[in-house]
TORLUMMAR-328123 format. One record per residue: x, y, z of N, C-alpha, C, CB in turn. Coordinates in steps of 0.001 Angstrom, whole numbers, padded with zeros to 6 digits, always signed. Atoms other than C-alpha are relative to their C-alpha. Glycine has a CB too. Layout:
BEGIN
XYZXYZXYZXYZ ...
REM end
This chain:
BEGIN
+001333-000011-000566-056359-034895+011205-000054+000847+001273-000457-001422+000290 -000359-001361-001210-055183-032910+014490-000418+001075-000499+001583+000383+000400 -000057-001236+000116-054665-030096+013039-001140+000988-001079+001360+000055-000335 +001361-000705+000273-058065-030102+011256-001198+000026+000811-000462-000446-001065 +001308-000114-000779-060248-030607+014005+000786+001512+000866-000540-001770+001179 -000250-001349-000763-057871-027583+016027-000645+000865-001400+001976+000382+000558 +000379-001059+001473-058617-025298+012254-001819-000107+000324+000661-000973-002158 +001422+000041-000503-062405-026315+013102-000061+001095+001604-000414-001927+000326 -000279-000785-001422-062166-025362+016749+000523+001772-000297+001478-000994+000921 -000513-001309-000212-060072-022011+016392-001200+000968-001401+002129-000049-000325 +001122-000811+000648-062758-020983+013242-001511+000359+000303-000098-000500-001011 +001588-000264-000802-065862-021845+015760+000578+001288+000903-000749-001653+001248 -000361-001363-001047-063930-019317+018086-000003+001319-000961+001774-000138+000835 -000590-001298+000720-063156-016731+015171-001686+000060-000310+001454-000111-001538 +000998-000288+000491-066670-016919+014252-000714+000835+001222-000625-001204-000573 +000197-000345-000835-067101-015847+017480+000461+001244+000493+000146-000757+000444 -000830-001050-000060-065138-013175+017276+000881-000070+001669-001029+001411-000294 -001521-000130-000769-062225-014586+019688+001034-000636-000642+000068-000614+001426 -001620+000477+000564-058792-014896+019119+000734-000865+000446+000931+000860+000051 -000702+000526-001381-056882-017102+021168+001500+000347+000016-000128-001687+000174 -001157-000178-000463-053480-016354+020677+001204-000567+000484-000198+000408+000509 -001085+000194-000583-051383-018479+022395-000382-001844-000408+000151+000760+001761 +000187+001363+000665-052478-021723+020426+001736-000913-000579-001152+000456-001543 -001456+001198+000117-048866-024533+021081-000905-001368+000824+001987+000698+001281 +000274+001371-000736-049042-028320+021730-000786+000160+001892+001849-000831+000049 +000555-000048-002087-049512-027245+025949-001463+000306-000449+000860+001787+001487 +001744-000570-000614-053104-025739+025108-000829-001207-000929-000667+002218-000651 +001223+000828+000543-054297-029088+023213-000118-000899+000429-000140-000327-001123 +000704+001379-001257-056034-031671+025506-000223-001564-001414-002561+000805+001018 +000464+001535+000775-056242-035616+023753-000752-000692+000617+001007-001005-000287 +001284+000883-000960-059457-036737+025162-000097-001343-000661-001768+000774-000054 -000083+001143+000297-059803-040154+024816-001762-000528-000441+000797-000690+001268 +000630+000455+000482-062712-041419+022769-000854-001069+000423+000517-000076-000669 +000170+001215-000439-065258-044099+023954-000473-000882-001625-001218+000070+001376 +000843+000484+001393-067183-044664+020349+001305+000753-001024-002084+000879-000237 -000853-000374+001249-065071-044810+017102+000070+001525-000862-000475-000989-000987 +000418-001721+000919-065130-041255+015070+000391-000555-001569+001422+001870+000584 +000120+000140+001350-065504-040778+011264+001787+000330-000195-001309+001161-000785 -001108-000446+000546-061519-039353+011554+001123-001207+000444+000291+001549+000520 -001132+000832+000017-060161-042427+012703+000936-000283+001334+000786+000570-000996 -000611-000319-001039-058651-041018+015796-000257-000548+000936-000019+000967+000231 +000712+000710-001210-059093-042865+019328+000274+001208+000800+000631-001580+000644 +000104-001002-001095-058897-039365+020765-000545+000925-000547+001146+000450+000656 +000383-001317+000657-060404-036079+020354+000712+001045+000617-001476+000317+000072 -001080-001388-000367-058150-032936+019890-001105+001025+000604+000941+000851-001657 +000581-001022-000384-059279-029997+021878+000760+000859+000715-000975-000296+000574 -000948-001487-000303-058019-026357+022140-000606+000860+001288-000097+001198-001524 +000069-000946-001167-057447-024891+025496+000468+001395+000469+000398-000553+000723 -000860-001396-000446-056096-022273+027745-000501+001060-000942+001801-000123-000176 +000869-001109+000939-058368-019268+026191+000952+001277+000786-002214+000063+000303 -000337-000661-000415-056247-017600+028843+000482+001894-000237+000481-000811+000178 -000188-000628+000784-054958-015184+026508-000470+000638-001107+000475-000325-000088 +000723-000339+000979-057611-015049+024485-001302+001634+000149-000668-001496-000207 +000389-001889+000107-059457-011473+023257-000925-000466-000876+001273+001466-000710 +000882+000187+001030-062027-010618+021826+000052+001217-001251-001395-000090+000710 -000947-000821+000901-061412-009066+018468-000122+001402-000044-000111-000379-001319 +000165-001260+000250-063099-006044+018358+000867+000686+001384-001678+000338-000188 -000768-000165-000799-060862-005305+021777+001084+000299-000486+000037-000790+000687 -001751+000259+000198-057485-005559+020241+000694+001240-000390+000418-001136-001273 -000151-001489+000362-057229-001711+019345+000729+000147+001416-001568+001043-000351 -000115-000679-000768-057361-001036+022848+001198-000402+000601-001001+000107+000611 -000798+000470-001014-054297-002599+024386+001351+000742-000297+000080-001605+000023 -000842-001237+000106-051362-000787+024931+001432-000916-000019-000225+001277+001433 -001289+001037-000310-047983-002838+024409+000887+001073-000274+000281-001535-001019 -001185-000764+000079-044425-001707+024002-000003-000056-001606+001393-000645+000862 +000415+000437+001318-043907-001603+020241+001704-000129-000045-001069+001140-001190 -001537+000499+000825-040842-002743+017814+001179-000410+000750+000651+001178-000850 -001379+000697-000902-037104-003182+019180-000163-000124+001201+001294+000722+000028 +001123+000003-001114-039051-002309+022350-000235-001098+000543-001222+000390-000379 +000874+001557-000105-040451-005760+022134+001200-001169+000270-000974-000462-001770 -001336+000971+000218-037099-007664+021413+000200-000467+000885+001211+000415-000353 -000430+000420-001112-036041-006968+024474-000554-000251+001613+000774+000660-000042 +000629+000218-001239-038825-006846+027023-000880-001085-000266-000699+001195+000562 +000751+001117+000211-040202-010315+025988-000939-000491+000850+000694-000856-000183 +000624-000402-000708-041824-010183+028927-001610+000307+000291+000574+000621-000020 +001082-001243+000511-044306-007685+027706-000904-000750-000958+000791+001446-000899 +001170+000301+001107-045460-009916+025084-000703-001449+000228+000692+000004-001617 +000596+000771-000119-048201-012263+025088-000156-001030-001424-000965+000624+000551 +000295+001522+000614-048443-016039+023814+001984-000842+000222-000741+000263-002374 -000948+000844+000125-045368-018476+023523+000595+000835-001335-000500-001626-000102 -000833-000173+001749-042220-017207+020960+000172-000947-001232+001468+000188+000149 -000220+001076+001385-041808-020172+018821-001201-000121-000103+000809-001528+000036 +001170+000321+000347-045715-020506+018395-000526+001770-000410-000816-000966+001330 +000171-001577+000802-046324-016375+017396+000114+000177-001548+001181+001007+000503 -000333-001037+001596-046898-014923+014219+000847+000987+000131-001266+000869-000658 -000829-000969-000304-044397-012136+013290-000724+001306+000638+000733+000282-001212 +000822-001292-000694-047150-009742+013863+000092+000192+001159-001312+000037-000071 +000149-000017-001683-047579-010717+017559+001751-000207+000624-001239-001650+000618 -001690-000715-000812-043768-010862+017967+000480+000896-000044+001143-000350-000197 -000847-002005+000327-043098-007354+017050-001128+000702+000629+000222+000854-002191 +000642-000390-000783-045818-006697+018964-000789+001679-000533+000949-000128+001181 +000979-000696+001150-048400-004988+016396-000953-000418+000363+000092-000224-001474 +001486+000225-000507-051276-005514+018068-001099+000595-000867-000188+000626+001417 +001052-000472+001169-053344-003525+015402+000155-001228-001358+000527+001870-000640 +000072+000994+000694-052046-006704+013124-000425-001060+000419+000860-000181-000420 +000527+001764-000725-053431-009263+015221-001391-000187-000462-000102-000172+002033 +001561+000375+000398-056144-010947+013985-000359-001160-000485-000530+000772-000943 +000028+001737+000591-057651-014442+012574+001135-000776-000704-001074-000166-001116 -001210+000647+000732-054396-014901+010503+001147-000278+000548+000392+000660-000949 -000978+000430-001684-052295-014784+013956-000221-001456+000535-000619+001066+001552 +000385+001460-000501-053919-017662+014998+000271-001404-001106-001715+000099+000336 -000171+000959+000940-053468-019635+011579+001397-000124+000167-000497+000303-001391 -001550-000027-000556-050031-018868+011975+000293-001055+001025+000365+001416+000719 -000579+000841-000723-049624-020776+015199-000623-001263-000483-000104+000304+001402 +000249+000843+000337-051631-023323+013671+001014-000566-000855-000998+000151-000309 -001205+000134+000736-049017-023630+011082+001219-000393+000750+000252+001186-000643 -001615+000461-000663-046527-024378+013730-000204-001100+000716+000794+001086+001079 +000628+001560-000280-048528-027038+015120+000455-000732-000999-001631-000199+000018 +000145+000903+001600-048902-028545+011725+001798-000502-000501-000851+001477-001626 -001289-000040+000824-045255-027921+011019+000817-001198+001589+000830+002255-000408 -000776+000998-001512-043818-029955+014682-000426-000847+000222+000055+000367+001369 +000418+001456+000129-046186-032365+014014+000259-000942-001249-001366+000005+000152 -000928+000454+001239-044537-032958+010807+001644-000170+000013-000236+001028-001054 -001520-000205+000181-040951-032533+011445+000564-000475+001421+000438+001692-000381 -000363+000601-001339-040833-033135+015282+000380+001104+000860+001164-001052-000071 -000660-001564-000826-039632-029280+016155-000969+000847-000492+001757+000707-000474 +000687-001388+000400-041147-026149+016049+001137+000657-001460+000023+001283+001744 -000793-000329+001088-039728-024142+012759+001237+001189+000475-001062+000547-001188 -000883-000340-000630-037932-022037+014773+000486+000091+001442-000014+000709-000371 -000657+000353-001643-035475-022408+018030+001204+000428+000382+000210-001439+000315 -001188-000706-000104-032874-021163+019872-000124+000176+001626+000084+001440-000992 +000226-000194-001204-032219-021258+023372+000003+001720+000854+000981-000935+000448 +000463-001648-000928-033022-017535+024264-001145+000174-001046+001453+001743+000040 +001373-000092+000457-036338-016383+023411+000114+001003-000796-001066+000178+000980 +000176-001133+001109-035335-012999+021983+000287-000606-000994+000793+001259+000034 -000604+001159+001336-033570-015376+019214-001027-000307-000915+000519-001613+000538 +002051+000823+000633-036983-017080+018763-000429+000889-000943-001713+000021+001418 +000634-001382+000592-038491-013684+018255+000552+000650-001248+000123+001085+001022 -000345-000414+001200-036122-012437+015938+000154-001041-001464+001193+000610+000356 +000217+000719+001346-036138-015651+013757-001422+000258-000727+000138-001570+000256 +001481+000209+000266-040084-015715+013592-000408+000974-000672-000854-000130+001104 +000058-001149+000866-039830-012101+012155+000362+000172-000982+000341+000775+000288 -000809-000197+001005-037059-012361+009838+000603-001022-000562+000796+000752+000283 -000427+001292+001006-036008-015983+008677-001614-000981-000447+001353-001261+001130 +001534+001166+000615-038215-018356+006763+000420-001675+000899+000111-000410-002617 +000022+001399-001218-038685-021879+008467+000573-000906-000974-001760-000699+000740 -000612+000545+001303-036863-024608+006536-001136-001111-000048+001790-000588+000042 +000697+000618+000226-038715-026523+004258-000512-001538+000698+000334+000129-000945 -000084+000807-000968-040815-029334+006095+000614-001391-001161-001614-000109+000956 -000596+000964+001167-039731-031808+002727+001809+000066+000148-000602+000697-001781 -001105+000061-000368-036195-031228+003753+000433-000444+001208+000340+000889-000173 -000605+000842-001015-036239-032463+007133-001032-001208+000327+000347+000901+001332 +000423+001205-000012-038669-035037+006529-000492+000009-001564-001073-000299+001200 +000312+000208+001071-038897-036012+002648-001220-001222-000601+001172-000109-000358 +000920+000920+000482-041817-038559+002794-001444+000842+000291+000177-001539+000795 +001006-000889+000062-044322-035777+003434-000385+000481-001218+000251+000943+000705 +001169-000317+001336-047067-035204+000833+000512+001364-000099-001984-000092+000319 -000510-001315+000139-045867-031780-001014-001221+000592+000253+000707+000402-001327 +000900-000782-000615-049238-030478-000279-000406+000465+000908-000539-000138-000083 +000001-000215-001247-049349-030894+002661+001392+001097+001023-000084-001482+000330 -001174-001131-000565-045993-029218+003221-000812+001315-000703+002002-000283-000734 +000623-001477+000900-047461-026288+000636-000827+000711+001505-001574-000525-001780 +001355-000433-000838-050556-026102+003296+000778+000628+001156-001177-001388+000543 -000287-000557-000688-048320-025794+005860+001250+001354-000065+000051-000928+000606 -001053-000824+000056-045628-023445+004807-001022+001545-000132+001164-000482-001399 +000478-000816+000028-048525-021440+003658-000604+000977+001302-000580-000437-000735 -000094-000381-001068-049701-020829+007207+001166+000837+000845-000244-000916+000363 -001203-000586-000385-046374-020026+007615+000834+001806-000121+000680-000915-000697 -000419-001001+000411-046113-016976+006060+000352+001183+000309-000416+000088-000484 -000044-001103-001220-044658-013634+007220-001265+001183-000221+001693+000880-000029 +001262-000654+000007-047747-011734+005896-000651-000650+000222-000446+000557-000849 +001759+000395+000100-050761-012075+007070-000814+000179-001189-000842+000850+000957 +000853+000088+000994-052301-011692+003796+000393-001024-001139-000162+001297-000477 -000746+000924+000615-050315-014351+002648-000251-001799+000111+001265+000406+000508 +000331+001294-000527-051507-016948+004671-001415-000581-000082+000337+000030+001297 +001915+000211+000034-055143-018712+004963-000913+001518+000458-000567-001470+001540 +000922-000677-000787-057501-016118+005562-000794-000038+001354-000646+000042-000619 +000864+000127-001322-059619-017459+008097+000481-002076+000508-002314+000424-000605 -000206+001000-001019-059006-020751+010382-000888-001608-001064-000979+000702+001864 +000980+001362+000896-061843-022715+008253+000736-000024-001845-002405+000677-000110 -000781+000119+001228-059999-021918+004822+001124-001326+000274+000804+001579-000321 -001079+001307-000558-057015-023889+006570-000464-001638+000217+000497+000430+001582 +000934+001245-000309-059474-026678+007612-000565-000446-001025-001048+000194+000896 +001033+000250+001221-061307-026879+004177+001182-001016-000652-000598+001640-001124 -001232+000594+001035-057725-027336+002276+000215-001440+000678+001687+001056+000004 -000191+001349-000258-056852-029853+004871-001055-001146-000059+000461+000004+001135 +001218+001424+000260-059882-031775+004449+000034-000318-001345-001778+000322+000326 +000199+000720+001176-059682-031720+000849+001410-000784-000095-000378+000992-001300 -001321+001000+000421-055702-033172+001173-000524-000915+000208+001380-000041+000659 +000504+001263-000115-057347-035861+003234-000767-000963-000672-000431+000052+000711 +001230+000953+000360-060076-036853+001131+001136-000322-001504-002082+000949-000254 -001097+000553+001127-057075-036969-001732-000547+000836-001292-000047-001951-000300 +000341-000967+001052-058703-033643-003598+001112+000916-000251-001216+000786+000346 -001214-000793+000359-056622-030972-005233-000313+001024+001575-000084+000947-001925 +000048-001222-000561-055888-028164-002781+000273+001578-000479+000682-000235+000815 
REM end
């Protein structure tokens, strides 16, 4: 349920044409509820820190370091490494776009399932180069009482293409609403 009211949230922003970018556990506030909600929750999720956030038709213009470039001036690149798509860790800024953001959603989804981010490593270039080039291990392998759909949903987010993954923020939010309601996805 988190991680369909953030998929709501980050698709009111994409509709908006912003990105945010740097969407990890730190930028989501748990407001505390006074009246019951239809999701059950005694809090309401809400996505912060826009800090980083662009607006899309912008994203041409920015000038980063590009490829191995990137590895090593981590620095240089914007959002958190274990919460990045590969796009934004190789620092392809002409690939950034609504499916960047599903991506980190996917890593939400996936650490709120498993308890870790999918990838780690105490140096960040590490991070970077897993998030590019290894796959995340299945979340049914380090926790086996998870609904396979729900792993599906999230692995799919996961993906190293962007055309691979949800399209847009509310696709992600639709599927998870239909796991919840106990429809096919």
């Amino acid at each position: 349920q988190i991680t369909t009211c953030l998929a709501d949230a980050v698709a009111y922003s994409h509709s908006h044409k912003v990105l945010h970018r740097d969407i990890k556990p730190g930028n989501v506030m748990l407001v505390p509820r006074e009246e019951p909600a239809p999701d059950d929750l005694p809090f309401a999720p809400r996505l912060g820190d826009f800090g980083l956030a662009k607006l899309a038709d912008d994203l041409g213009s920015e000038q980063l370091t590009s490829g191995a470039d990137m590895l090593t001036a981590t620095s240089m690149l914007l959002g958190t490494p274990a919460y990045m798509a590969p796009e934004q860790s190789a620092g392809s800024v002409h690939a950034v776009g609504p499916a960047t953001d599903v991506y980190s959603l996917g890593v939400v989804l996936y650490e709120l399932l498993t308890g870790r981010p999918p990838f780690q490593s105490p140096r960040q270039v590490d991070v970077l180069r897993l998030v590019c080039e290894a796959e995340p291990v299945p979340v049914r392998q380090l926790r086996p009482d998870v609904p396979r759909d729900l792993e599906t949903i999230c692995l799919k987010c996961l993906e190293k293409d962007p055309a691979r993954r949800y399209a847009t923020a509310a696709g992600l939010r639709d599927d998870l609403q239909r796991f919840l309601r106990g429809d096919s996805i």
